[in-house]
N, C-alpha and C positions, 0 to 999 in steps of 0.2 A: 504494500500500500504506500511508503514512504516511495519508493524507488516512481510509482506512476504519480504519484503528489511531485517528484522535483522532475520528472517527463513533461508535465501540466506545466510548472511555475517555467521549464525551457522553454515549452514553445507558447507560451503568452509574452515571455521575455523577447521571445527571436521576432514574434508578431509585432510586438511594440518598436525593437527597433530597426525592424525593415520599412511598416509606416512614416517613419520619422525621415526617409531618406525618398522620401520624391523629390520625382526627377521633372522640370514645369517643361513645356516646350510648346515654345512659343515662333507663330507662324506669322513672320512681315510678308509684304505684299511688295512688290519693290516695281520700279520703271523698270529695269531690267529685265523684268520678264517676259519673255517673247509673246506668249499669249494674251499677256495684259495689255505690252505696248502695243501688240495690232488691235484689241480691240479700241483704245485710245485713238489709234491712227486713223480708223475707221471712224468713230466721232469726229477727230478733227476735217478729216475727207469731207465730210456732209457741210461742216461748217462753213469751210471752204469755197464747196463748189455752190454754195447758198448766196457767197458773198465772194464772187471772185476776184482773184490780183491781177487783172490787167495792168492798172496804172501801174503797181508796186514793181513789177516786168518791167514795163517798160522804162520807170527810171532808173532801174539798177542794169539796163541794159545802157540808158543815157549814159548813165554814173560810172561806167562801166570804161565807154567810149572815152570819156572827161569831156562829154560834152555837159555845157551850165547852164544855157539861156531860159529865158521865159518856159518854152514847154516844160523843161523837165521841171521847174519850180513848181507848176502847172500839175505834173504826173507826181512831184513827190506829195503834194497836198492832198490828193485825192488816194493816193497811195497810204496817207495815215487816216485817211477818213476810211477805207475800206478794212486796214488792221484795226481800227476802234470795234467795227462792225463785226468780229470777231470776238463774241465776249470771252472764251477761256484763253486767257496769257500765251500759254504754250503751245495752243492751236496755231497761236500767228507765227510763230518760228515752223511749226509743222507744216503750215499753208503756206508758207516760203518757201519750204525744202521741197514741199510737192512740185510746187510751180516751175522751181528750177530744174527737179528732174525731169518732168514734162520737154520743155525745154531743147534738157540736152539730148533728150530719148527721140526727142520727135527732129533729130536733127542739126536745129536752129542754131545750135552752138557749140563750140568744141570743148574739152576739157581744161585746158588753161583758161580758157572765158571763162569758164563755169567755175571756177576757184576763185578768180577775183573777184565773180561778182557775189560768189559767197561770203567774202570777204565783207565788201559792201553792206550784205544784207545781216551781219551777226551782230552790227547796232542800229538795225534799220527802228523797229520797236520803241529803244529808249532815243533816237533823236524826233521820234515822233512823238516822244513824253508820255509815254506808256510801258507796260512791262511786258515780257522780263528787257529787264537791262543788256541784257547779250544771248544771244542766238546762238546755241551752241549743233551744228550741223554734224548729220550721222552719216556720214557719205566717202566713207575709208576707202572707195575704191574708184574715185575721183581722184 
């Protein structure tokens, strides 16, 4: 009877302190993940083609050239009127990157253009006084 009384008080002992040693595991959700940023992508897409960047094109292809005159002042005004009309932030760096690949895919322009004018467009957002402040482009193989 003693011998099954401290078998008892063992594994109430061994119960208590296996208890004591949980393990939490905790699940983030990150940009990083391919199935989350395409769905992201896909909302930005809609946004996007709801509210197209013609103007914001055509002056980072101005801006591009170095050319300055009236139109482009012209195209970058309406260019920050079309990214205002974009209400999530990071759609409008994502509806830049689409435009541009459009762009380059359909042609229009070759891969060294398409770097500077990237260049151009990763403070396109904050000189039109909106956010984010810089456009960070996912286009490694540009």
């Amino acid at each position: 009877m003693a011998k099954l009384a401290a078998l008892l008080a063992a594994l109430i002992l061994v119960a208590h302190v296996t208890s004591a040693f949980r393990t939490t595991v905790t699940t983030i959700e990150s940009d990083e993940n391919p199935i989350g940023r395409r769905g992201s992508r896909e909302q930005c897409r809609q946004q996007v083609e709801q509210r197209n960047l013609n103007h914001c094109m055509r002056y980072l292809q101005e801006q591009q050239r170095g050319l300055g005159d009236e139109l482009n002042v012209s195209h970058y005004d309406q260019c920050c009127n079309e990214l205002r009309m974009i209400r999530d932030e990071q759609c409008r760096c994502e509806g830049l990157q689409m435009e541009m690949e459009r762009e380059q895919q359909q042609g229009r322009m070759r891969r060294q253009e398409l770097r500077k004018m990237m260049q151009s467009a990763q403070m396109l957002p904050n000189t039109c006084g909106m956010r984010p402040s810089q456009c960070q482009f996912d286009m490694p193989y540009y």
